[in-house]
C-alpha positions as CSV (number, residue, x, y, z in Angstrom):
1,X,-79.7,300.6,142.7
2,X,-78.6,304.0,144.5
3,X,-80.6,306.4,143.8
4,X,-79.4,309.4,142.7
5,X,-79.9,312.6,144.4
6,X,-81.6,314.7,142.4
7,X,-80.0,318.0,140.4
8,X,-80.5,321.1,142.5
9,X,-80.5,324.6,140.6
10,X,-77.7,325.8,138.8
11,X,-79.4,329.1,138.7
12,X,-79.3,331.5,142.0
13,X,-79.1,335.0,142.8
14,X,-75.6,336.0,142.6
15,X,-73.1,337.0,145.1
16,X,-70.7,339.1,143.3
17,X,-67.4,338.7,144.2
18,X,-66.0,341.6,145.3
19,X,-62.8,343.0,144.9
20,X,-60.5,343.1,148.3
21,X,-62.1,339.2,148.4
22,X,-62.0,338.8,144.8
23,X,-62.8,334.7,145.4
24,X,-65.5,335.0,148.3
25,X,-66.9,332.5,149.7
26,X,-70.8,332.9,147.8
27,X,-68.3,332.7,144.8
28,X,-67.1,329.3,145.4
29,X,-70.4,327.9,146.8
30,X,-72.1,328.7,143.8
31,X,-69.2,327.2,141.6
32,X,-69.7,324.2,143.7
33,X,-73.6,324.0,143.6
34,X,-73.0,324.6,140.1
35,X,-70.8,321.5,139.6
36,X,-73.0,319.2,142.4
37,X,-76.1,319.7,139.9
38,X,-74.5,319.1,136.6
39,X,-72.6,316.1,137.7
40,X,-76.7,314.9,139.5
41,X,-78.0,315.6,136.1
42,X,-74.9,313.5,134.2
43,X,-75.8,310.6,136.9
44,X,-79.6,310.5,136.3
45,X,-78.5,310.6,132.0
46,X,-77.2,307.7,132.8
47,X,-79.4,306.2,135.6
48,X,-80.5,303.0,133.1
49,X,-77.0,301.3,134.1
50,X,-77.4,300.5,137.5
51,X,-75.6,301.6,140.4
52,X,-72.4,300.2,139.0
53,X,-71.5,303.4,138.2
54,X,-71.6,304.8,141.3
55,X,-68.1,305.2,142.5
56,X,-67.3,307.2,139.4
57,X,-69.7,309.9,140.7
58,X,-68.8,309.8,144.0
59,X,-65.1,309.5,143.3
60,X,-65.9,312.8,140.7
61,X,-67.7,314.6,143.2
62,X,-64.6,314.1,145.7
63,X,-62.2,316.1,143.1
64,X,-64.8,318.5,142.4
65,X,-65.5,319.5,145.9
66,X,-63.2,321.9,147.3
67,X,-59.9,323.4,146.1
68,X,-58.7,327.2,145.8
69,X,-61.2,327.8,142.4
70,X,-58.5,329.9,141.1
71,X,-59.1,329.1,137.4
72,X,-63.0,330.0,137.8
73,X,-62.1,333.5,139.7
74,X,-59.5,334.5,137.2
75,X,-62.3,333.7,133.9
76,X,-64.6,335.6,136.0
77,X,-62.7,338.3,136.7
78,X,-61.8,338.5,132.8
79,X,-65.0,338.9,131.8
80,X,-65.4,341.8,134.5
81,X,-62.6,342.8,132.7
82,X,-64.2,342.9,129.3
83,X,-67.4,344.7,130.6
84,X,-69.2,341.6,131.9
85,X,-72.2,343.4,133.9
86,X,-71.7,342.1,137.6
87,X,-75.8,342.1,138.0
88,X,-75.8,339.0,135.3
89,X,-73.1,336.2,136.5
90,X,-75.4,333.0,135.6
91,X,-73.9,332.2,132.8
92,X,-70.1,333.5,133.6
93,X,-70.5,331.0,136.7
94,X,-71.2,328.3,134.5
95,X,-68.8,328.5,132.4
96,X,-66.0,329.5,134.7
97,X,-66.9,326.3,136.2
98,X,-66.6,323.9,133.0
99,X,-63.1,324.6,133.9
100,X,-62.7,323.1,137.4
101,X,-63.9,319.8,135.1
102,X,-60.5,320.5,133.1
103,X,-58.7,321.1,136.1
104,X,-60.0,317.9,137.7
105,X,-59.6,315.8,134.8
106,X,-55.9,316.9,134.9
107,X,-55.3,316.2,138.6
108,X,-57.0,312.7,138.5
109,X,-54.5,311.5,135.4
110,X,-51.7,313.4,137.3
111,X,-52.4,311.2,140.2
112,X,-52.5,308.2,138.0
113,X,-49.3,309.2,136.3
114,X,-47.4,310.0,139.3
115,X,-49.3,307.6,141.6
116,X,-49.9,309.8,144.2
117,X,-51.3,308.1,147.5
118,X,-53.5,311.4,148.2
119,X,-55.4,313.9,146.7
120,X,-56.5,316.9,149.2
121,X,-56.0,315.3,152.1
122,X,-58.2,311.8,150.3
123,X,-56.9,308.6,148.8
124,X,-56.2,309.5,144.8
125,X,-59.0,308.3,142.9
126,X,-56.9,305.3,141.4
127,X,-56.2,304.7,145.1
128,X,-60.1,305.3,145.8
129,X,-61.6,302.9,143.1
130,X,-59.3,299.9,144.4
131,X,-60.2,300.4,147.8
132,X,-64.0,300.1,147.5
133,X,-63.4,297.1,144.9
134,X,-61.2,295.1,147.2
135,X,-63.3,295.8,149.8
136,X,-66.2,294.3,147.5
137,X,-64.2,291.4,146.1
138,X,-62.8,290.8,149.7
139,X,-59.1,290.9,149.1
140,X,-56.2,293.5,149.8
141,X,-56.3,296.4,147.8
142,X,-52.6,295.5,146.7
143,X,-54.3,293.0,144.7
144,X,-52.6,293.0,141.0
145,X,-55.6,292.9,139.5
146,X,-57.8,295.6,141.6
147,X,-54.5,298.0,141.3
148,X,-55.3,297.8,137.7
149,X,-58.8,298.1,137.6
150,X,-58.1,301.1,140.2
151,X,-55.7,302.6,137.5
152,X,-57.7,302.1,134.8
153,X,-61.3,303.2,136.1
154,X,-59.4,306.1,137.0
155,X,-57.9,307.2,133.7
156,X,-61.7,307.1,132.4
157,X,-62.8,309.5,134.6
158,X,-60.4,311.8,133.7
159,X,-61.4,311.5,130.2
160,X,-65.3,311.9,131.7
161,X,-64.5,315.0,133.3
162,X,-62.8,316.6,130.3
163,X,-65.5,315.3,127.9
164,X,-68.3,316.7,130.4
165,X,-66.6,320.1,130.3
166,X,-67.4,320.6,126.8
167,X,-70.8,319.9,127.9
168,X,-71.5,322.2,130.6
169,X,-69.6,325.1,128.6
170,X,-72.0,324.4,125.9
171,X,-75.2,324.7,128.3
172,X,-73.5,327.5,130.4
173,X,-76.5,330.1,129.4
174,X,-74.1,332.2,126.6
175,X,-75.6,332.9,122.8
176,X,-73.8,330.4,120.6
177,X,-71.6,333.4,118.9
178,X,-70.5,333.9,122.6
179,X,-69.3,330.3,123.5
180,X,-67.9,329.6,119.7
181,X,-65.6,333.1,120.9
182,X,-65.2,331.5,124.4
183,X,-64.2,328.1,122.6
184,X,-61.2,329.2,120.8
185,X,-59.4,330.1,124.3
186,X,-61.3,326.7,126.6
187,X,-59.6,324.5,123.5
188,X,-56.2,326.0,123.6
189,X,-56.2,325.6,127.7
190,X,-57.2,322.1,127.0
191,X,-54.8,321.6,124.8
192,X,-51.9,323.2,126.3
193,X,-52.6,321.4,129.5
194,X,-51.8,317.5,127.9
195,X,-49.1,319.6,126.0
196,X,-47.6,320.5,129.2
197,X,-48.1,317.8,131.2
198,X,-46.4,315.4,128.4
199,X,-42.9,317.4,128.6
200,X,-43.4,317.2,132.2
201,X,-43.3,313.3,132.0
202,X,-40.6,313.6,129.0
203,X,-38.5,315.7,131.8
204,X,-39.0,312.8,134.3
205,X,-36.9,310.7,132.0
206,X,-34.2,312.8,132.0
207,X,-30.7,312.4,133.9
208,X,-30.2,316.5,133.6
209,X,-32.0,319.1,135.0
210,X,-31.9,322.6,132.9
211,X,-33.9,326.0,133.8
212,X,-35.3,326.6,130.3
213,X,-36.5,323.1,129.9
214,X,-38.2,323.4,133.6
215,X,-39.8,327.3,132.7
216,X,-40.7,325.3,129.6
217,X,-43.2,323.1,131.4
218,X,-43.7,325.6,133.8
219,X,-45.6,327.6,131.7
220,X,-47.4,325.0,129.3
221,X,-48.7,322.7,132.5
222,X,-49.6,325.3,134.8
223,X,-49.6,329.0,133.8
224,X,-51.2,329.2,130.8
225,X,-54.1,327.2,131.9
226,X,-54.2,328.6,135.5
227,X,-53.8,332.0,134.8
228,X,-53.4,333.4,131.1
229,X,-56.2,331.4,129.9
230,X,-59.2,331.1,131.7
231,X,-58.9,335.5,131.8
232,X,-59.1,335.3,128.1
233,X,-61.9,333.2,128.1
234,X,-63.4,335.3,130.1
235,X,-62.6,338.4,128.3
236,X,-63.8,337.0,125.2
237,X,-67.4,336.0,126.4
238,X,-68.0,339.8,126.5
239,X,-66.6,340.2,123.5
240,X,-62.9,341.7,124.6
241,X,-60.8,343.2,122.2
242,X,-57.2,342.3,121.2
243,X,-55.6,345.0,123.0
244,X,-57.3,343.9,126.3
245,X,-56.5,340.1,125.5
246,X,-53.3,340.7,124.9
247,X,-53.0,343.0,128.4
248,X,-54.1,339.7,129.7
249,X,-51.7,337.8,128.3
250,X,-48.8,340.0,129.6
251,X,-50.7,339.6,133.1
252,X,-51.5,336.1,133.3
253,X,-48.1,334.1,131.7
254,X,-45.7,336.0,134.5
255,X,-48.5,335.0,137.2
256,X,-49.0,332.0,136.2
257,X,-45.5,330.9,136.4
258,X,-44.9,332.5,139.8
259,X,-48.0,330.4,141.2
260,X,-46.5,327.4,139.5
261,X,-42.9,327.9,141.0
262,X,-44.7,328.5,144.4
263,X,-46.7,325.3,143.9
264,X,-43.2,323.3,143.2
265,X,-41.9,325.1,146.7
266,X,-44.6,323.8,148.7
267,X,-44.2,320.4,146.4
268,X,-40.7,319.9,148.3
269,X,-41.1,321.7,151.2
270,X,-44.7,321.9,152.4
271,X,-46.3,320.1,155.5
272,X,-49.1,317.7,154.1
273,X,-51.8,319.0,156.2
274,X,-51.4,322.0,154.5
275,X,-50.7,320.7,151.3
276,X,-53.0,317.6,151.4
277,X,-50.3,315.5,149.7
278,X,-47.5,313.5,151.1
279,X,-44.5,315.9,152.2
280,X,-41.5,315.6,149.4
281,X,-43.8,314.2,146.9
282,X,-42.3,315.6,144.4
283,X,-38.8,314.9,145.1
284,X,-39.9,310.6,144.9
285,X,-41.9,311.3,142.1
286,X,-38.1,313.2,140.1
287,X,-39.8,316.6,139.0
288,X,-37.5,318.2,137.0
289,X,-38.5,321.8,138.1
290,X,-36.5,325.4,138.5
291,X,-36.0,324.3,141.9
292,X,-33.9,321.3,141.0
293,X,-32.3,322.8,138.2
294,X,-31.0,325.6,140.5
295,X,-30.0,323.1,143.1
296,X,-28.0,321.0,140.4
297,X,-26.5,324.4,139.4
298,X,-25.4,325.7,142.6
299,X,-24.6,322.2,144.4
300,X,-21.1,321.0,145.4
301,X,-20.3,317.7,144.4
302,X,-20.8,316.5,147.8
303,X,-24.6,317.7,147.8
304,X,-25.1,316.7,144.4
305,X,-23.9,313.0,145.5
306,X,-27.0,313.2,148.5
307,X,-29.9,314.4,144.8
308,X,-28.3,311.9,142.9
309,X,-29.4,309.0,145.7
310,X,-32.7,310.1,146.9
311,X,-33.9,312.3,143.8
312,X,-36.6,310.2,141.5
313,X,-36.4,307.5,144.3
314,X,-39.6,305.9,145.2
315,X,-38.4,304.2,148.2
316,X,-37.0,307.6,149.9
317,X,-36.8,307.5,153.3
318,X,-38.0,310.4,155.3
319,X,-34.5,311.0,156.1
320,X,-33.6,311.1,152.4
321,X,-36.4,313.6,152.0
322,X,-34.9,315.7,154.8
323,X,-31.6,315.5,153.1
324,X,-32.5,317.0,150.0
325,X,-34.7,319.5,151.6
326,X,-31.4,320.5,153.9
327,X,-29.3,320.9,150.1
328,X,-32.3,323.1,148.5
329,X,-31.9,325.3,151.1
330,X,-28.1,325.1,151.9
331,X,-27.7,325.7,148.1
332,X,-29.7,328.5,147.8
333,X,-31.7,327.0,145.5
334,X,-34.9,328.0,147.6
335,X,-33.7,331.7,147.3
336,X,-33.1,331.6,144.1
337,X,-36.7,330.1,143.0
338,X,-37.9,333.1,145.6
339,X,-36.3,335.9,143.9
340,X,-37.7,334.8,140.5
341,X,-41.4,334.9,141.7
342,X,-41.1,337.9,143.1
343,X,-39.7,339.4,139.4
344,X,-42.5,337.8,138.2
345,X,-44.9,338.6,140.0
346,X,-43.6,342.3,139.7
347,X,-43.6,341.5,135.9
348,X,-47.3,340.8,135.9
349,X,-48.5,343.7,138.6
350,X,-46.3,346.1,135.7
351,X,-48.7,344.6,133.0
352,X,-52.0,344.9,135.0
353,X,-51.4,348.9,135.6
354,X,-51.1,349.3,132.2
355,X,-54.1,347.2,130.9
356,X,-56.9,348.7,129.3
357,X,-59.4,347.5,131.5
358,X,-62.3,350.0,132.1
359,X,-63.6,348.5,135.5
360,X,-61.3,349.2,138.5
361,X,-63.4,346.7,140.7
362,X,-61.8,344.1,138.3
363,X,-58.2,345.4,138.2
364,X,-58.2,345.4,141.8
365,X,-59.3,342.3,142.3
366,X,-56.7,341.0,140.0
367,X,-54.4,342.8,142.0
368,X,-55.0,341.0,145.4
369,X,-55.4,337.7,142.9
370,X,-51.6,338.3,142.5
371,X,-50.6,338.3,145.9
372,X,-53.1,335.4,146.7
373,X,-51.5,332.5,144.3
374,X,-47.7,333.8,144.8
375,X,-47.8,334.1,149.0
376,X,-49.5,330.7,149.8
377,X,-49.0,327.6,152.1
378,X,-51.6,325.5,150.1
């Protein structure tokens, strides 16, 4: 049996964040020392069942290591908002950090759902789990059988994940009046999440491409819980009122779908070693996103002939995905999905001047938060 490695502290002297680097790099080390020793102290709870259970911590630890921490900065950040004292961050780490084990759960059934090959640059964990068993069992790791093993001891730990964040939420260091405030806003970014990411696979379904139904999914996959949510969370573990929580709000939803519209840019369009995902993923996988929906819009028949043969197509050539990048852009699509984050992103800067947030460290920091998710390559 492995061994395994034993939980380091979860408490440290903090490194504040600070506002012109309002995600610093103290910020995300102690997110991630934060994660390393709850998920060593989840492996030793469970230590009497043999090393069997291995890969799921390792696997785990892969989708827990790394990544922007965007949904972390943004609770903390909220809670600055709120009047959280920046000398006393245990406990606002902690719980900011139950959210990366939301935001993994998500991304490993995401992969699962749109069988992604990679994950940050890594096989997907379905991918990952039916590697290491073939290479047990000594067969290919298109084996019917370890492809479904691979699927199915990956939909598990994305349940793990999502039942662990409960867990380390509840253990975070915040009075029990303090997390059941925090729990209202953690269970409706849970919740909106799945929401989210089921009309997302409804959409998939679909022979039409419209822009509400793509803002739709836009905002209940991706902004709410990137953005609006984990700053109210925040908030409301120092006790924020409703006119700041609703500031928030008017902040958060605009950003959030801006960062999400970005993320479907660099879906189609980025270079995998930036992205860590195959380039055009998202046009095999048939997202039905603003970007398409534009491009269906504005297309001549001729360019909607070349969507309709490599859109949703699993076996699309490079070519094909070249094709369909070359009618996004000839379209105008790609402006079009520009000019709306920039409105939105002006949308939520308008909200953020006018939010009654008493600590300028934090409205600043949101401030360069704004231009960090909306300008990006990754």
């Amino acid at each position: 049996m492995t061994s395994p490695a034993p939980p380091t502290a979860t408490r440290r002297t903090p490194s504040t964040p600070l506002a012109d680097e309002p995600i610093s790099e103290e910020f995300r080390e102690q997110i991630t020392a934060t994660l390393t020793a709850f998920i060593s102290q989840r492996q030793l709870a469970l230590a009497a069942l043999g090393d069997d259970l291995d890969p799921l911590f390792v696997t785990a630890s892969h989708y827990l290591t790394g990544g922007k921490r965007l949904r972390p900065a943004f609770a903390y950040w909220g809670w600055r908002s709120a009047g959280g004292k920046p000398d006393k961050t245990d406990a606002i780490i902690s719980a900011a950090a139950a959210i990366e084990l939301v935001h993994a759960s998500a991304l490993v059934h995401d992969d699962v759902m749109d069988d992604s090959a990679t994950r940050r640059g890594r096989p997907a964990a379905h991918h990952e789990f039916a590697s290491r068993r073939a290479e047990r069992l000594g067969v290919e790791p298109t084996d019917p059988i370890v492809r479904r093993y691979g699927r199915s001891a990956a939909i598990l730990l994305g349940d793990m994940l999502l039942s662990w964040s409960d867990q380390l939420l509840m253990t975070s260091g915040f009075k029990p009046k303090a997390v059941a405030r925090g729990r209202v806003y953690f269970d409706k970014l849970r919740t909106e999440v799945v929401a989210g990411q089921f009309l997302d696979v409804l959409a998939q379904t679909s022979s039409t491409s419209s822009s509400s139904d793509a803002m739709r999914i836009v905002r209940y996959k991706s902004a709410k819980y990137t953005v609006e949510r984990p700053l109210q969370f925040g908030a409301v573990l120092a006790k924020a009122d409703l006119p700041l929580l609703t500031a928030l709000s008017s902040y958060g939803v605009p950003l959030g779908e801006a960062f999400q519209l970005r993320d479907d840019l660099l879906g189609v369009l980025g270079e995998s070693i930036q992205t860590g995902k195959p380039s055009g993923d998202d046009i095999r996988e048939g997202k039905r996103t603003l970007l398409i929906a534009r491009a269906h819009q504005l297309a001549t028949p001729a360019q909607r002939d070349v969507l309709s043969a490599n859109f949703a197509n699993p076996q699309i050539s490079t070519e094909g995905v070249a094709s369909v990048q070359e009618v996004l852009r000839a379209t105008g699509a790609v402006k079009a999905v520009e000019t709306v984050i920039t409105e939105l992103t002006a949308a939520a800067l308008a909200a953020l001047a006018h939010a009654p947030i008493s600590d300028e460290a934090a409205r600043s920091a949101l401030r360069v938060l704004s231009d960090r998710v909306t300008n990006r390559t990754v």
